[in-house]
RODOLUM-416677 format. One record per atom (N, C-alpha, C, CB): atom name; x, y, z; residue in one letter. Coordinates in Angstrom, 2 decimals. Each point is the difference from the previous one (the first is absolute). Glycine has a CB too. Layout:
% RODOLUM-416677
+-------+---------+---------+---------+--------+
! atome !      px !      py !      pz ! residu !
+-------+---------+---------+---------+--------+
!    CA !       X !       Y !       Z !      A !
...
+-------+---------+---------+---------+--------+
END
This chain:
% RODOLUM-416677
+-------+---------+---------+---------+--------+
! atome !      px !      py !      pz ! residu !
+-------+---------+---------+---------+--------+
!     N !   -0.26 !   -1.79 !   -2.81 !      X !
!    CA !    0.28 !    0.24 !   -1.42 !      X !
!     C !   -1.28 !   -0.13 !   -0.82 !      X !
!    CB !    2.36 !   -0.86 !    0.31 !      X !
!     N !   -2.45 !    1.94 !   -1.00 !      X !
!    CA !   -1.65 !   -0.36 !   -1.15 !      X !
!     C !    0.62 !    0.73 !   -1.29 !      X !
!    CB !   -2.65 !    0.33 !    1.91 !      X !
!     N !    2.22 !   -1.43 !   -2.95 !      X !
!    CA !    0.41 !    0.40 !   -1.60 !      X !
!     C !    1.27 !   -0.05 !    0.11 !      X !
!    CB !   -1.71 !    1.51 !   -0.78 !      X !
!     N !    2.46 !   -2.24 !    1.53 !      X !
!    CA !    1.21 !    0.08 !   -0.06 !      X !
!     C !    1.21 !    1.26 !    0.61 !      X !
!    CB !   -1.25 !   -1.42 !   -1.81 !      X !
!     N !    0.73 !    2.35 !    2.13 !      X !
!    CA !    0.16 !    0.94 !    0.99 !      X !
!     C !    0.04 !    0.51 !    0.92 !      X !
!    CB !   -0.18 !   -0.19 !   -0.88 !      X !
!     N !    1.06 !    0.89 !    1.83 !      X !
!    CA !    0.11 !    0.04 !    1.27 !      X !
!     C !   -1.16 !    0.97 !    0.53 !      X !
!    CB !    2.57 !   -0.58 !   -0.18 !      X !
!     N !   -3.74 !    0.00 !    0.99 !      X !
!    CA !   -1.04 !    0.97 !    0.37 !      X !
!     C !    0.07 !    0.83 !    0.99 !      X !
!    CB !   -1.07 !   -1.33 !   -0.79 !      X !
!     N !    1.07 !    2.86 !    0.61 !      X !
!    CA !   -0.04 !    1.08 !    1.25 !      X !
!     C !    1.27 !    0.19 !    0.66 !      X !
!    CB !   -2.24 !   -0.62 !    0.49 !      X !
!     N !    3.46 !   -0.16 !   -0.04 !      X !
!    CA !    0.93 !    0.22 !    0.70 !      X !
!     C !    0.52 !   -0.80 !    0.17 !      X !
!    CB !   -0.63 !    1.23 !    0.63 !      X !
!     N !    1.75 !   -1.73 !   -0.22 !      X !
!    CA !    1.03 !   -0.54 !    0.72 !      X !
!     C !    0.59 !   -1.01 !   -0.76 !      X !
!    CB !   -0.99 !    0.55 !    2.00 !      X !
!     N !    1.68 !   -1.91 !   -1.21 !      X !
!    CA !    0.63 !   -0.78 !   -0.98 !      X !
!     C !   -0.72 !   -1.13 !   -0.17 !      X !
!    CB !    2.04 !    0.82 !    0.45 !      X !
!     N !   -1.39 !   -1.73 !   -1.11 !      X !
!    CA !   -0.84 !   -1.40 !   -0.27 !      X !
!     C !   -0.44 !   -0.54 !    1.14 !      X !
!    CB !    1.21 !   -0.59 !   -1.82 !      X !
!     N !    0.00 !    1.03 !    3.00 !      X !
!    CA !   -0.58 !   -1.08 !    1.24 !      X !
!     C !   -1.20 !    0.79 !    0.58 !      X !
!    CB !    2.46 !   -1.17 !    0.82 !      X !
!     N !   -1.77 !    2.29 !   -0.83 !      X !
!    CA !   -1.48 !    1.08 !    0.78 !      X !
!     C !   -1.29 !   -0.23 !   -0.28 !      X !
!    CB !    1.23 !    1.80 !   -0.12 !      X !
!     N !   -1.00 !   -1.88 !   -0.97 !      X !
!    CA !   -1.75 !    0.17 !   -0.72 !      X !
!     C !   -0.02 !   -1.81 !    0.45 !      X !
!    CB !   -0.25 !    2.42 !   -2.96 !      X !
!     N !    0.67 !   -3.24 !    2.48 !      X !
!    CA !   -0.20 !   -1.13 !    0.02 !      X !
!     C !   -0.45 !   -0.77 !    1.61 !      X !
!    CB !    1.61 !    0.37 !   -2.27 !      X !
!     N !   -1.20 !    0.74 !    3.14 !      X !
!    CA !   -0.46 !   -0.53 !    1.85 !      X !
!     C !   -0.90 !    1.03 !    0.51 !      X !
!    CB !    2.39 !   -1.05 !    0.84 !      X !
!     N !   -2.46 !    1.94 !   -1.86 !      X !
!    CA !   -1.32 !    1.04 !    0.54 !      X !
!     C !   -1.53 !   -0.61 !   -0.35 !      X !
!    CB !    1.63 !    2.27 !   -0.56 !      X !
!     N !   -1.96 !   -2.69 !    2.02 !      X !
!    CA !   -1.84 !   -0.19 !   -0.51 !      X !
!     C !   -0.58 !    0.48 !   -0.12 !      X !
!    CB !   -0.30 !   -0.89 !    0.47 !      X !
!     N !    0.68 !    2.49 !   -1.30 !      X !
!    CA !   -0.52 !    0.83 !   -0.03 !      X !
!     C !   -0.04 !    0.13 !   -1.50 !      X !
!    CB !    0.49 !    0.73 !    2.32 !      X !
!     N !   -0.01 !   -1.40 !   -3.39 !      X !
!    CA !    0.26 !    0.03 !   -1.36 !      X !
!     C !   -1.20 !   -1.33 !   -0.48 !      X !
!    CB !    3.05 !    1.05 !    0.15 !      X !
!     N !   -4.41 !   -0.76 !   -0.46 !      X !
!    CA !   -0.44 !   -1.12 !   -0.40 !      X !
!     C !    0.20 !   -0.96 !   -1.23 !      X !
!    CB !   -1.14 !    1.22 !    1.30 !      X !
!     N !    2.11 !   -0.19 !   -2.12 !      X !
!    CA !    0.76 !   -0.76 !   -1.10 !      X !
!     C !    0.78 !   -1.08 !    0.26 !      X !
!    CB !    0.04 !    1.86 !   -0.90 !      X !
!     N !    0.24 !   -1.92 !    1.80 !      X !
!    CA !    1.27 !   -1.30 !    0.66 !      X !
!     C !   -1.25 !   -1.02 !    0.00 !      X !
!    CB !    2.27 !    1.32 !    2.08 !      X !
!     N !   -3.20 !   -1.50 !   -1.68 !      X !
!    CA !   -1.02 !   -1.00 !    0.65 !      X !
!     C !   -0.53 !   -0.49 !   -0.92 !      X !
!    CB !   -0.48 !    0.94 !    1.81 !      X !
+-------+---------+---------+---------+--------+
END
């Protein structure tokens, strides 16, 4: 999540276990 928004795709959990989203980190 960045700015409060869901970044590029999927759901909260998706993005949130992808270490591929450096916004989570």
């Amino acid at each position: 999540m960045y700015a409060g928004e869901i970044v590029e795709y999927g759901t909260v959990e998706e993005v949130f276990y992808d270490p591929r989203h450096p916004y989570t980190w």
